[in-house]
N, C-alpha and C positions, 0 to 999 in steps of 0.2 A: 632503809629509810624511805618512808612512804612517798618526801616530796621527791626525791632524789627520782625514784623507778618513775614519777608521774612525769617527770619533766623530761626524764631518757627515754619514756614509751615517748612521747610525742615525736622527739628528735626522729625516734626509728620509723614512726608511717608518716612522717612529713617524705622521709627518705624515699620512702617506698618499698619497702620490706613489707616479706610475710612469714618469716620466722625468724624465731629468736632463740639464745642459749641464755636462761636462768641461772646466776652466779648467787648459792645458799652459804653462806656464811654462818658458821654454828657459834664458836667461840666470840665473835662479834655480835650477838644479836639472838641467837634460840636459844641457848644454856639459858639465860637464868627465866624464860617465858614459857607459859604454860601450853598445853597443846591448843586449848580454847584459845586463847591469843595468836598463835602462832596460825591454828586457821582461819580467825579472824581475817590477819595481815594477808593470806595466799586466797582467799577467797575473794577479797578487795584486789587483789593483783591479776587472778584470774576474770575478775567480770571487767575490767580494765581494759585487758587483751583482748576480751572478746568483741569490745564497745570499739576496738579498733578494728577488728576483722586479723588479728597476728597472732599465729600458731606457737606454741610452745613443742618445736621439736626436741632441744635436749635441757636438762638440766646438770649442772655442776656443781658436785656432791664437794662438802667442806674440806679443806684441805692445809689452811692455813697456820696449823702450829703441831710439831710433832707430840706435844704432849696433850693434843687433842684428837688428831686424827691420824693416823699410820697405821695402817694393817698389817702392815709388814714387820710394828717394832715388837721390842718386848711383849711377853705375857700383860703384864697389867696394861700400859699401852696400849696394844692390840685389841684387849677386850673392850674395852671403854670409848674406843673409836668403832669397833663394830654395832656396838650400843648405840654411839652417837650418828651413825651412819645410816643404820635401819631408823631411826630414829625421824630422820630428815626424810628418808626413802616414804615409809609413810604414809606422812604430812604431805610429802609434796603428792603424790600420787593419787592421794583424795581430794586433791584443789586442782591438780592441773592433768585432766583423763585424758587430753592429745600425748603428752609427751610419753615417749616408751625407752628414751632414752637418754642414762645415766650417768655422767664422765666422772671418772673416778681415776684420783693418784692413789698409786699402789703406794704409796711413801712419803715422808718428807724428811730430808737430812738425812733418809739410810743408806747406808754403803752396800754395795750388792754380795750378794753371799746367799749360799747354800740354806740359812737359816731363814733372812725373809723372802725369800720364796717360800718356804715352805711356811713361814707364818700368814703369809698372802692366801695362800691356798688353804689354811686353814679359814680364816678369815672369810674368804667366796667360798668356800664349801657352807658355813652359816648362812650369809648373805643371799647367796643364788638362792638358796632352796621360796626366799619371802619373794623376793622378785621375781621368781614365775608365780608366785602366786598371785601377787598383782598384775603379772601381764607386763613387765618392762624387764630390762636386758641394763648391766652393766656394761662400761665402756672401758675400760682401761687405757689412761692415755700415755704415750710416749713424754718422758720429763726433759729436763739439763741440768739440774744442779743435786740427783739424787737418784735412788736405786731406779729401774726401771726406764733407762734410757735410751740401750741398746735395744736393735729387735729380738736379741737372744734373750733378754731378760721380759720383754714384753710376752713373746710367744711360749715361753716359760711358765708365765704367769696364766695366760687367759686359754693353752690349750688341752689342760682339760677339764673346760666346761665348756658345755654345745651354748648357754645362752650367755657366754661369757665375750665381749668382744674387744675389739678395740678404736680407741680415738687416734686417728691419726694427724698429731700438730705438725704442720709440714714446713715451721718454721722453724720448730724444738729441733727436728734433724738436720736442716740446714744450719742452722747456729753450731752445731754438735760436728759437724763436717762429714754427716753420712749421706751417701746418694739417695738421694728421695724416693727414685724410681725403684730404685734396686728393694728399699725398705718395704714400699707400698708391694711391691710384685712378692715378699716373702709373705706380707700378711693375706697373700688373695682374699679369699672371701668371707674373711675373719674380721674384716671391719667395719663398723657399727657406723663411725659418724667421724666428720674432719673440722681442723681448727683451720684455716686458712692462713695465712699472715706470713709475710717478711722478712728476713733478716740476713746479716751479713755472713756469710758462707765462714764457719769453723771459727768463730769470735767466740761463743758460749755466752754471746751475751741476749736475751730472749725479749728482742724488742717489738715483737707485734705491730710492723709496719705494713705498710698499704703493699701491695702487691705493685711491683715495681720501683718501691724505694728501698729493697733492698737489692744482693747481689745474687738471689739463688738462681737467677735465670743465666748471671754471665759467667758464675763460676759453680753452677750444680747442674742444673736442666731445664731445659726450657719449661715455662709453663705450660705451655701446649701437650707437652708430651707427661705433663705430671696429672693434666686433666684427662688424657690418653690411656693412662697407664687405671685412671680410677674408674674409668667407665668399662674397660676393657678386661685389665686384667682382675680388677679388683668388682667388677661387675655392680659396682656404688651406684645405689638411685635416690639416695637423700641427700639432704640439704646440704649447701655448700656455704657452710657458716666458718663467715668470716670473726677472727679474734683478733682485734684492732686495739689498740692502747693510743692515750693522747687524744 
């Protein structure tokens, strides 16, 4: 919605922000519009940002109904979210030339299994090859309510491809009840880009609060040392985007 993004860019450099994560919704709003329109709408959003001086560090590739995006499910599924995924990949990357980075759910509603992995892997074997062609990298992020939530199944997925990475939401793991630190320290230098945000230590419920109003720091780890662990072990020099709801 054009008024929606015009009225949220403002909120974000009144704040004083200079980067942002692009949330692309396909089944809402690109399925039934053409590509002229669609670059219409990203070229208006990009001269936007620009009029603001704010970066488009990552983009979030669609994810919101499994019979439209999952890489991981079924054959017919699979293909027609790969379709839809390149599809978005694109479009966005001829409107927004800062951004190199892509956050992608391996899933939605899949149960984990030998299968979609390997349908995942089919799926970034298609995919990778378009995105080095444009010059951007996939993200793969850590979920809660579906396949790909464990780091077994994350590093499963993304390691074997060199430009394949990971997003790490270090609220998804705290809701989930896994140690942050210990997660972040298996994906060393395997990850791409962070969600930042909140939540109550092993609830599974994924509420994207301000840092501090939840409990990861008195029942996971301190924040200090999750910011310790990213600069250190994970050798992280990108943005440190926050995923805030409410």
């Amino acid at each position: 919605d054009d008024k929606t993004f015009t009225t949220r860019l403002e909120e974000v450099a009144a704040a004083g922000f200079k980067y942002v994560e692009l949330k692309i919704k396909y089944a809402y709003g690109m399925h039934n519009r053409t590509d002229e329109q669609v670059n219409a709408t990203f070229a208006s959003m990009q001269q936007q940002l620009s009029d603001k001086g704010i970066i488009v560090w990552s983009i979030h590739l669609p994810y919101e109904d499994k019979n439209w995006t999952s890489i991981s499910a079924a054959e017919s599924i699979r293909t027609q979210s790969v379709e839809y995924i390149l599809r978005t990949l694109r479009l966005c990357a001829a409107n927004f030339p800062t951004c190199k980075n892509y956050v992608l759910h391996a899933s939605k509603s899949v149960s984990p299994s030998k299968t979609a992995i390997s349908q995942a892997h089919k799926s970034l074997m298609e995919m990778d090859e378009v995105a080095k062609q444009l010059g951007v990298r996939f993200c793969v992020e850590n979920l809660v309510g579906s396949f790909c939530y464990t780091i077994d199944d994350v590093l499963a997925v993304i390691q074997p491809f060199d430009n394949v990475y990971a997003t790490f939401d270090i609220g998804h793991a705290n809701c989930k009840g896994y140690d942050v630190v210990s997660f972040l320290e298996s994906l060393g230098t395997k990850l791409g880009t962070v969600h930042i945000q909140d939540t109550k230590y092993g609830s599974g419920n994924d509420d994207h609060m301000l840092v501090g109003d939840g409990d990861l720091a008195t029942k996971n780890r301190p924040w200090g040392e999750v910011y310790k662990t990213l600069l250190e072990d994970n050798r992280y020099r990108g943005v440190f985007m926050f995923e805030l709801g409410g």
